[in-house]
C-alpha positions as CSV (number, residue, x, y, z in Angstrom):
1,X,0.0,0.0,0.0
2,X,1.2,3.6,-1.2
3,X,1.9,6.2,1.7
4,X,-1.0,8.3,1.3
5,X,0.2,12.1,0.0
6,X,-1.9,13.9,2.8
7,X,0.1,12.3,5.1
8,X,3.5,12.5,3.3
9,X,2.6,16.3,3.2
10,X,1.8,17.1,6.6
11,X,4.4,14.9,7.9
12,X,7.0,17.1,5.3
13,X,5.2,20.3,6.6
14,X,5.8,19.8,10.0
15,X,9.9,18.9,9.3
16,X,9.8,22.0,7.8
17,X,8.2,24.0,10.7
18,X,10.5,22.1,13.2
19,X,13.8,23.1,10.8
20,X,12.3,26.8,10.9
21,X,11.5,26.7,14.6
22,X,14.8,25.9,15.3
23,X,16.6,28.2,13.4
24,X,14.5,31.1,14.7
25,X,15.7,29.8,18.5
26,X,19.5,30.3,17.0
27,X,19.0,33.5,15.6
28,X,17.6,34.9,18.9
29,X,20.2,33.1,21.5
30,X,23.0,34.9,19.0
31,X,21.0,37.9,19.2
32,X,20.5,38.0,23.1
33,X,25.0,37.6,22.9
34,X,24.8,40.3,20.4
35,X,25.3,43.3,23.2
36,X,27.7,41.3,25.3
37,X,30.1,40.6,22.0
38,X,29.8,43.9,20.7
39,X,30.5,45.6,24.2
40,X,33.9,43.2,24.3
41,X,34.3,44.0,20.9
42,X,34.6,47.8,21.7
43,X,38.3,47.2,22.7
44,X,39.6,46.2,19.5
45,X,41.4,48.6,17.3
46,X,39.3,50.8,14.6
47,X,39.2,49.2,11.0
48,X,36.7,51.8,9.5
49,X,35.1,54.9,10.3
50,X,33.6,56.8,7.2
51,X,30.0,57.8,6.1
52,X,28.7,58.6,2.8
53,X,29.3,61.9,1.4
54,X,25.6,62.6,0.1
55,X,24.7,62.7,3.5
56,X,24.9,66.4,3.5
57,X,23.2,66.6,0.5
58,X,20.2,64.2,0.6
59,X,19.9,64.8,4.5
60,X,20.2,60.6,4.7
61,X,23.1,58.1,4.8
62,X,24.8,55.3,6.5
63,X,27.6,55.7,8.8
64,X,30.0,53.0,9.1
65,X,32.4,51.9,12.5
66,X,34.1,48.4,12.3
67,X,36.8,47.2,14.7
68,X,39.2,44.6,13.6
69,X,39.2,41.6,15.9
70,X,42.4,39.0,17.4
71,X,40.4,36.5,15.7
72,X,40.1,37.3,12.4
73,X,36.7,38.9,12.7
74,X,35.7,42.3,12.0
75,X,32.6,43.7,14.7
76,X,30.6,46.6,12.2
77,X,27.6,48.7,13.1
78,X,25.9,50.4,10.1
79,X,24.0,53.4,11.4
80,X,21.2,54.4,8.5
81,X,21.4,58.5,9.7
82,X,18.8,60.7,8.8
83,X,20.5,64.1,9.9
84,X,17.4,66.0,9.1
85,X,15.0,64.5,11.2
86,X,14.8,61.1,12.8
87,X,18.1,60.6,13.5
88,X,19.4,57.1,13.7
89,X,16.7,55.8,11.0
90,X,18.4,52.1,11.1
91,X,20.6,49.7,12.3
92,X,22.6,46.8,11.1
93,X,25.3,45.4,13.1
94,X,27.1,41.9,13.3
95,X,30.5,39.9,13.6
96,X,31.9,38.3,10.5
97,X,34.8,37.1,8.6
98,X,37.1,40.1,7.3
99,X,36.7,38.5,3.9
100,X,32.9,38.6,4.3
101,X,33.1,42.1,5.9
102,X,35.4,43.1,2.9
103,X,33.3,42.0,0.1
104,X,29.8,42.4,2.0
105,X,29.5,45.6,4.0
106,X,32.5,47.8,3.2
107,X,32.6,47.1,-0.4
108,X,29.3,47.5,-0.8
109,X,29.6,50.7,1.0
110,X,31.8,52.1,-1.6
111,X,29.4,51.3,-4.4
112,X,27.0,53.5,-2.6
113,X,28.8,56.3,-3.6
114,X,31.7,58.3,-2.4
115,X,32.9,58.1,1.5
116,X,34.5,60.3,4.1
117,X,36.8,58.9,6.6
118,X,36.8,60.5,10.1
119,X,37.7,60.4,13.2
120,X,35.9,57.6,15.4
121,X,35.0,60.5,18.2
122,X,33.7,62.4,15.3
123,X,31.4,59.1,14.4
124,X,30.0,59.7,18.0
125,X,29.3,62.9,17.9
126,X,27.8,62.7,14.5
127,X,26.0,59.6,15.6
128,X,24.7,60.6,18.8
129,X,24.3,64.3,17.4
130,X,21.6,62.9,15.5
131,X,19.9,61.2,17.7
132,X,19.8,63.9,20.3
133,X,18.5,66.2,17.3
134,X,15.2,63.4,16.8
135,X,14.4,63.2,20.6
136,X,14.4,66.9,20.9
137,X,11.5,66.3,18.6
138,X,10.4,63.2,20.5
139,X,11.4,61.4,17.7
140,X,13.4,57.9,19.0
141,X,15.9,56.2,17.1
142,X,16.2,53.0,16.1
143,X,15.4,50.5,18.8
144,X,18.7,48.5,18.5
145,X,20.5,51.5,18.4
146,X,20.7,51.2,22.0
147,X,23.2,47.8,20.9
148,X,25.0,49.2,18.0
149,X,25.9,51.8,20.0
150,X,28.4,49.6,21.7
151,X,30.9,49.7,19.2
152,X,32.0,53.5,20.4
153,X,32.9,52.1,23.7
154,X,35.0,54.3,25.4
155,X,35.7,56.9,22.2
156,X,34.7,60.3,23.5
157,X,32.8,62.9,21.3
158,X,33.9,65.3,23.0
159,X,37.5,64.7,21.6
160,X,36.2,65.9,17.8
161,X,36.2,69.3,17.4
162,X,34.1,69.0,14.1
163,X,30.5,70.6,14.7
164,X,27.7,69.1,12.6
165,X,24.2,70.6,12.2
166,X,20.8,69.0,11.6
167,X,17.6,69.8,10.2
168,X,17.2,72.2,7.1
169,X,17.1,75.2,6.9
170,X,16.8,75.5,10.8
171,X,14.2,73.2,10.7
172,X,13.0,69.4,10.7
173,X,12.9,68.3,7.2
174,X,11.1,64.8,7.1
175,X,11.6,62.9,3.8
176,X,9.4,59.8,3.9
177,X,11.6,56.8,2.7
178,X,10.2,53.7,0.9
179,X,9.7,51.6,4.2
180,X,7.7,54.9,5.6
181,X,3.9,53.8,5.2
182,X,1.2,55.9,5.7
183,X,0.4,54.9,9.1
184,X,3.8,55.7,9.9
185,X,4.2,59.1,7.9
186,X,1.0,60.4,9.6
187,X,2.9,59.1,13.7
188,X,5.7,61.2,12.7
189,X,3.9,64.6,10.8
190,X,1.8,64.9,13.9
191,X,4.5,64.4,16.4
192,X,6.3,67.3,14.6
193,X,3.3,69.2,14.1
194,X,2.7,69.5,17.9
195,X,6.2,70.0,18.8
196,X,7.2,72.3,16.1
197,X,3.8,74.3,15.4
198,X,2.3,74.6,11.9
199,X,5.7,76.1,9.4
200,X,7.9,74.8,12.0
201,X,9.2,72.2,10.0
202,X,8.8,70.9,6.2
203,X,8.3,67.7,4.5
204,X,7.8,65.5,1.6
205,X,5.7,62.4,1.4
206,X,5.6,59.7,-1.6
207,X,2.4,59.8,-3.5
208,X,0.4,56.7,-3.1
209,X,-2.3,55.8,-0.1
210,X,-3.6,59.3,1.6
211,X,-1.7,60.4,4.5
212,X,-3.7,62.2,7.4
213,X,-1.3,65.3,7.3
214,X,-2.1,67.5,10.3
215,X,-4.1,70.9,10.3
């Protein structure tokens, strides 16, 4: 008698729902060491620090800090920086081989566009900057920037005598990115409309589904 495909297929659904489960578990236990590897991490000597250029221009772009490890590894946190308004938009942090780091994040970086190298306590302050920019406009940053902002360690801003300025024009300027739905658009127009009053701040939205804007 031929195994009846009903079974076959649950039985196959339910390896692959096991295979899944179980790599979701990984993922989170290496997650939960994330903070504790990065903070260790912290120590080792400076590989990279260097943002894209258009930064300035476009009022968005990712920052870059690696450290180069004893082992072989390189620990990176990509901060996605909107320096116009919400501050650390994004984070993306990990531990990998240099040749993965090499070809995967700082190459890649390159291909972005051009990049300026600085001074890690001038990431910092640029970083944090930022951040201290959005929550004056009750704006948090990203919630695993509170991790990826490990990698500084003991780097002081306070050492970089650069000065960086946010906003536009002396004011928020919010541009809605492609992840930025409406629901999220509107949370963010009427947080800056009752901190900054009507005119105190501009913005652009994507056309597509009606955004509540504020009165």
């Amino acid at each position: 008698m031929g195994v009846d495909p009903r079974k076959r297929q649950k039985k196959l659904e339910k390896q692959k729902a096991k295979k899944k489960a179980e790599r979701t578990e990984i993922a989170r236990r290496q997650s939960q060491g994330m903070p504790v590897r990065l903070e260790a991490s912290s120590r080792a000597p400076i590989l990279h620090c260097c943002y894209l250029k258009a930064i300035w221009k476009v009022g968005i772009g990712n920052v870059l800090v690696s450290r180069q490890l004893s082992s072989g590894n390189v620990a990176f946190v990509m901060f996605l920086v909107d320096v116009s308004c919400l501050g650390v938009k994004n984070v993306f942090l990990n531990i990998v081989p240099r040749a993965v780091y090499d070809v995967k994040i700082y190459d890649h970086l390159l291909k972005q566009g051009p990049v300026q190298h600085f001074k890690p306590e001038c990431a910092r302050k640029l970083v944090e900057g930022a951040v201290e920019y959005a929550r004056s406009l009750e704006l948090p940053p990203h919630p695993d920037y509170r991790v990826g902002k490990l990698i500084f360690g003991d780097i002081s801003a306070e050492a970089c005598a650069e000065q960086f300025v946010f906003g536009r024009q002396g004011k928020p300027f919010f541009f809605a990115g492609p992840h930025d739905n409406a629901a999220r658009c509107e949370e963010i127009l009427r947080t800056l409309s009752r901190v900054c009053g009507p005119g105190g701040y501009d913005f652009v939205v994507p056309l597509g589904p009606p955004v509540d804007l504020p009165p």
